[in-house]
Every structure is written in C-alpha cells, then in structure tokens.
C-alpha positions in Angstrom: -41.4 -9.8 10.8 -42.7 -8.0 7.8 -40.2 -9.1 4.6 -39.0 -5.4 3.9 -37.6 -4.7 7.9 -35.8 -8.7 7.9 -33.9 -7.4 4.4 -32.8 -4.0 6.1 -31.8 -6.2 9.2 -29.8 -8.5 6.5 -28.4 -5.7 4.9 -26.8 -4.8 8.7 -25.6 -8.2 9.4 -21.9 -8.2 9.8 -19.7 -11.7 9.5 -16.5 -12.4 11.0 -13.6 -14.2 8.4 -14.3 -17.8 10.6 -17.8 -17.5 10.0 -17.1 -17.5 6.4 -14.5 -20.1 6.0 -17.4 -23.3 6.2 -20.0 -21.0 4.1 -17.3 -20.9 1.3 -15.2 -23.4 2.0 -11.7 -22.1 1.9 -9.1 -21.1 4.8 -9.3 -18.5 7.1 -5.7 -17.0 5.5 -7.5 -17.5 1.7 -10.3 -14.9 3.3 -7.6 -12.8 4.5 -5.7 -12.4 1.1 -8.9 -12.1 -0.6 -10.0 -9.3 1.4 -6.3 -7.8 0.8 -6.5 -8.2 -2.8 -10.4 -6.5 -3.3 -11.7 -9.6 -4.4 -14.1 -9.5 -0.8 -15.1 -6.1 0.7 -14.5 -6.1 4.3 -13.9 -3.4 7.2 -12.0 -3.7 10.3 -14.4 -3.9 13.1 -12.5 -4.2 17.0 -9.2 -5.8 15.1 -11.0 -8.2 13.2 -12.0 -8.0 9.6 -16.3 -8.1 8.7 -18.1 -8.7 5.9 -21.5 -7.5 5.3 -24.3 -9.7 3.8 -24.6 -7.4 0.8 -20.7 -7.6 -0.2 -21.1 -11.7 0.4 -23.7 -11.9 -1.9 -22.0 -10.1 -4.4 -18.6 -12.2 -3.8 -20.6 -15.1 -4.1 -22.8 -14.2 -7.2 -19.3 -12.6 -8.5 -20.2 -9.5 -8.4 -18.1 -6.0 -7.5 -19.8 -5.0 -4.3 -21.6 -1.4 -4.5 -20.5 -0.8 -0.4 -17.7 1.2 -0.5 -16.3 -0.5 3.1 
C-alpha cells in the first residue's frame, strides 16, 4: 500500500472511548468528560462516542482539532 492511500485510510479510522483508555491512559468516564468539555473531538456513531485519528493526534500533540465533528 502506497504511503499517500494508508494516510487517507488513517485519516477514516474511527476509535471507540475503550480503545482509547490504554492508548492514553486515563478512564473511560475521564474520555467521556473530555469529550463533553471540547478538550477531544468526538461524534456519536450507533450510541457510542468516536474519535478520528486526526482529532487524536491533535489531542495528543495538544492541538485544537481542524474536524469540525
């Protein structure tokens, strides 16, 4: 896979809030109120909340996210 197509297949990558808690180490209820309070950009997808790869690369690099979800 060519490097430009596995970055726009990144870019599409959608994590759920339990996939998150061991990446950055903090409860599942911490994700929840961070998503509530802006701090991590997130969408409801089926009932549960997502989190693109772009907006946790900007959480973690502390960045404000450019996708507006």
């Amino acid at each position: 896979m060519d490097k430009d197509r596995k970055a726009a297949l990144d870019s599409l990558r959608l994590y759920t809030l339990t996939e998150l808690e061991p990446v950055l180490g903090v409860s599942h209820q911490t994700l929840v109120r961070y998503v509530k309070a802006g701090k991590l950009k997130a969408i409801k997808v089926e009932g549960k909340w997502r989190v693109s790869h772009e907006n946790l690369k900007a959480y973690v690099n502390g960045e404000t996210s450019t996708d507006t979800q």
